[in-house]
C-alpha positions in Angstrom: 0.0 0.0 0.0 1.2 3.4 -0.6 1.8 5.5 1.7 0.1 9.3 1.4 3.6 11.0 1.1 4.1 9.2 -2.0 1.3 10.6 -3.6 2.1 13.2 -5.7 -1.5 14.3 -7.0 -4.8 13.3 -5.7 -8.1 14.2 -8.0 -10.9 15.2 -5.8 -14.3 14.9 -7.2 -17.1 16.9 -5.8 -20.7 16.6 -6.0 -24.6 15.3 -4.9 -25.1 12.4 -7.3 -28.3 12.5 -7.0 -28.8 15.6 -8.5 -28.2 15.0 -11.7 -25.6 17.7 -13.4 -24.0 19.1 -10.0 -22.8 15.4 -9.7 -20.3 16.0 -12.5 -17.4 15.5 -10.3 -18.3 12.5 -8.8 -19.5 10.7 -12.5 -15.9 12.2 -13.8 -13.9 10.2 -10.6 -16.1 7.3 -11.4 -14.9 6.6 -15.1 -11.4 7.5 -14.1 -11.0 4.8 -11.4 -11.6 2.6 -14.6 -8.3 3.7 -16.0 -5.1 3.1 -15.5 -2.9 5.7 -13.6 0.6 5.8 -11.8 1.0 4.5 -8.0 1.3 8.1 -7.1 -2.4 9.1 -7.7 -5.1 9.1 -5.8 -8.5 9.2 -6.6 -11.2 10.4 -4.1 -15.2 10.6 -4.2 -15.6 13.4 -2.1 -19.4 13.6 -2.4 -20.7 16.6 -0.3 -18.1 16.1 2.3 -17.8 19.5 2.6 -15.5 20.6 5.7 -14.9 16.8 5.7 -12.9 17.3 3.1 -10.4 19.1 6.0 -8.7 15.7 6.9 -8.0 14.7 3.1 -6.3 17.7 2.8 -4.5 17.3 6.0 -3.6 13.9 4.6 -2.0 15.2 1.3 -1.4 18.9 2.0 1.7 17.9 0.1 0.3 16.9 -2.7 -1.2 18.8 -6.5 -4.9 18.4 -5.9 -7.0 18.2 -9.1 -10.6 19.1 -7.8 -14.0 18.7 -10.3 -17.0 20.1 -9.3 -19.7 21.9 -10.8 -20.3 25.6 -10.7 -23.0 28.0 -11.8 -21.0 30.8 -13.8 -23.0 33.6 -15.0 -21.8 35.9 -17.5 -21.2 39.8 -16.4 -24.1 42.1 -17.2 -21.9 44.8 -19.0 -20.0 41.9 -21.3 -21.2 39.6 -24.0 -19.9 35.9 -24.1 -19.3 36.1 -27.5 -16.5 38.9 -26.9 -14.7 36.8 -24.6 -15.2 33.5 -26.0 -15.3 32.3 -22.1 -17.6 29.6 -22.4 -21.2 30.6 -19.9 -23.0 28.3 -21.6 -24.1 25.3 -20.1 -20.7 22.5 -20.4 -18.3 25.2 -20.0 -15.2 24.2 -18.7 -13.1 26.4 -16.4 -9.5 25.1 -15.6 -8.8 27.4 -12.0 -5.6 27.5 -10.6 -6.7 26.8 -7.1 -4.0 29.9 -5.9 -7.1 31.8 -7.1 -9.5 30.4 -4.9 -7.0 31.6 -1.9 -7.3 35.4 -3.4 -11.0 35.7 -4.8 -11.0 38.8 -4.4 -8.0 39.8 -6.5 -9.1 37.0 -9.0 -9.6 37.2 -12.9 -12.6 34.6 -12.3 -14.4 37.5 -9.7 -16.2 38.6 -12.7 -17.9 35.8 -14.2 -19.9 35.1 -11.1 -19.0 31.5 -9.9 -21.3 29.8 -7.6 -20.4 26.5 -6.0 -23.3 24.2 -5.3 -23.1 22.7 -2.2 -24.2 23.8 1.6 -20.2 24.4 2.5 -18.8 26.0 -0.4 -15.1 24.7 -1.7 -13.7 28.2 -0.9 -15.1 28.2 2.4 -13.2 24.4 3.0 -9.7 25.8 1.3 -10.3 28.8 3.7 -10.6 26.8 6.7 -8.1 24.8 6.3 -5.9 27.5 5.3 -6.4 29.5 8.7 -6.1 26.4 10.8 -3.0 24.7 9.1 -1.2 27.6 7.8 -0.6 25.8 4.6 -2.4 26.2 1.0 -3.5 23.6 -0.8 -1.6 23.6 -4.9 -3.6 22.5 -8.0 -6.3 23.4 -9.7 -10.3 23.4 -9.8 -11.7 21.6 -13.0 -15.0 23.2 -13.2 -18.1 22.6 -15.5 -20.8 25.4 -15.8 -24.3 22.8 -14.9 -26.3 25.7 -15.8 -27.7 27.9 -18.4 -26.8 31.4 -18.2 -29.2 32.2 -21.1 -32.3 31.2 -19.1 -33.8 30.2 -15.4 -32.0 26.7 -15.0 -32.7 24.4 -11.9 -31.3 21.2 -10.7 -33.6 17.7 -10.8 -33.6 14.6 -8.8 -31.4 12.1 -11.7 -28.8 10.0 -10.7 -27.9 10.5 -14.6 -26.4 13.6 -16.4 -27.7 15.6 -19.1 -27.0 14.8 -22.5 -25.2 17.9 -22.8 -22.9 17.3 -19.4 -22.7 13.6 -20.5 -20.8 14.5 -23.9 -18.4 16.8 -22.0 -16.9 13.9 -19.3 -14.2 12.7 -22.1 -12.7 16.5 -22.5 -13.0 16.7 -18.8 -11.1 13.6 -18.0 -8.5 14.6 -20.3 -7.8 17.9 -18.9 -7.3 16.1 -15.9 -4.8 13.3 -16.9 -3.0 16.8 -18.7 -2.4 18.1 -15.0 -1.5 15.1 -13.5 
């Protein structure tokens, strides 16, 4: 068994399977446990663990962290997608350096109105665990826009995802195996 300082990167995924799109992270961690990676990556189902996430990063505070969750990213009133070619409709895919996350304020991402989905909020985790360890967790956030910025989108009881998520998992997984 290897030991958790041998792990150089660990892939986090995020999300409620049962609720359809926002379980993107979890469906992504799913269809990469069927592949084949090196000894020195982990790959965790986080769920909803929210601030139980604390002790996995306590665990591999040493390690890159590649995190997949879904977001709800809304484009800025005063900008048109089509002039920055950012991607707000629904399957967009945001690669976030997760020193971004520590600095929201100062962020280029500020703007495009990022949402997480869950009760306790990634940032609010990474924040916590920044003030009680002293430490920051490196990597990045691998995140997929679940809704539609064009109209009123909600999320529905499926343990499936949209067709449109669905066809978005094989880019998603290889952005990941790119950061590994």
């Amino acid at each position: 068994m290897i030991k958790p300082a041998d792990i150089k990167t660990v892939i986090l995924g995020i999300g409620n399977i049962l609720l359809g799109d926002e379980g993107i992270g979890i469906h992504v961690i799913k269809r990469i446990k069927k592949t084949t990676l090196a000894d020195s990556v982990e790959v965790i189902d986080g769920a909803t663990a929210g601030f139980g996430l604390l002790p996995i990063f306590k665990t591999y505070q040493n390690s890159k962290f590649i995190i997949v969750d879904a977001l709800k990213v809304t484009s800025p009133d005063n900008q048109s997608s089509k002039s920055e070619n950012i991607g707000y409709e629904k399957g967009g895919i945001y690669k976030i350096p997760l020193t971004d996350i520590y600095d929201l304020c100062s962020s280029n991402y500020l703007k495009y109105g990022f949402t997480s989905l869950h009760q306790t909020g990634l940032i609010d985790v990474l924040s916590l665990f920044h003030a009680t360890y002293k430490t920051k967790i490196t990597g990045y956030i691998i995140g997929v826009n679940i809704f539609d910025s064009k109209k009123d989108s909600t999320l529905s009881f499926s343990m499936n995802l949209s067709p449109q998520i669905e066809k978005k998992v094989p880019e998603i997984i290889k952005i990941v195996k790119k950061l590994i």
